[in-house]
N, C-alpha and C positions, 0 to 999 in steps of 0.2 A: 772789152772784146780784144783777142790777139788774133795774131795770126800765126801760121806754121810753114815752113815750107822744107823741104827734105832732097835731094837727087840720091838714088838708088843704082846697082847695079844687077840685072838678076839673068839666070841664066834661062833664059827662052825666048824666044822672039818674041815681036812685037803682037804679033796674028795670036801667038797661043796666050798671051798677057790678056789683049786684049777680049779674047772667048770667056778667059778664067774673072773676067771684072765683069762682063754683059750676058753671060752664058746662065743662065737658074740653075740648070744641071749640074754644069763643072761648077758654079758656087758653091752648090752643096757637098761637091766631093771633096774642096779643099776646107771646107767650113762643118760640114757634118750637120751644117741645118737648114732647113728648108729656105729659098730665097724668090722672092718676088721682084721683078727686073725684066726689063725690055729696052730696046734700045731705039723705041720712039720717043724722041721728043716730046714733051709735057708729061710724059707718062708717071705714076709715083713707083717708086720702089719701095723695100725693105727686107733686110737681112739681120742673123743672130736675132729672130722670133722679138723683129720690132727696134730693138735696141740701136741699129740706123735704118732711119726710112728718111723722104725723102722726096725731090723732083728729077727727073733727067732733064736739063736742058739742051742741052747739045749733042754730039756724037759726029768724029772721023775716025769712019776706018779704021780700026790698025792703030789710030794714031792719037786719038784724044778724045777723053772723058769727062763732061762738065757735069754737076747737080747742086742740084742745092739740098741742104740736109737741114733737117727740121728740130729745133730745139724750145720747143713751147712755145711763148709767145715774145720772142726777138723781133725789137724792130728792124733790123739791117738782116739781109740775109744772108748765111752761110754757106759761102760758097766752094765747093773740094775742084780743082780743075788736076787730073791726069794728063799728062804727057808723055806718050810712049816716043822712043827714038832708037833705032838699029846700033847697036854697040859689036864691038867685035867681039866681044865676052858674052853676046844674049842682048839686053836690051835696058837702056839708060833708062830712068822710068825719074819724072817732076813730077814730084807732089805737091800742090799749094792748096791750102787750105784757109781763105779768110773770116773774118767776124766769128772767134769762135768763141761761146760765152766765157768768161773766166771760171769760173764755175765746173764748167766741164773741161778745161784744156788739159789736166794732167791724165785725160783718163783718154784722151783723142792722141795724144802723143806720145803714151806709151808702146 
């Protein structure tokens, strides 16, 4: 298992980040495929027709995104936690992403 973790800079707020990660619609505009997503807790997701599905665990605001993502039968679970934060330039965005099978990491961190 490894893990990933990344900081980003991108240009829009924290509010339009976060619609474009929790939003089915704007997922599908910036992704071109249908998306399954809600931004209740325990809910399952899935995006790119399966290829990440998934649990939401958490959710703040504007401000952070937990789930856990599903990789067959792993015992440790995989966890992606988002961190949006106000930049002057748009919005600092933490990626972390643990327990991720070795197996699939070069295709998660491209």
């Amino acid at each position: 298992m490894k893990d990933y973790k990344k900081y980003f800079i991108l240009p829009a707020s924290p509010e339009e980040l976060y619609l474009a990660l929790t939003n089915p619609t704007i997922i599908r505009l910036w992704t071109g495929e249908d998306a399954e997503m809600s931004t209740e807790p325990g809910s399952e997701f899935s995006l790119w027709e399966g290829s990440i599905s998934g649990r939401n665990i958490s959710f703040e605001l504007n401000r952070k995104i937990v789930q856990q993502w599903y990789f067959g039968d792993q015992e440790e679970p995989s966890i992606v936690t988002i961190i949006l934060h106000p930049h002057k330039f748009g919005t600092s965005v933490e990626l972390k992403h643990t327990n991720i099978p070795d197996e699939e990491f070069e295709d998660i961190v491209e």
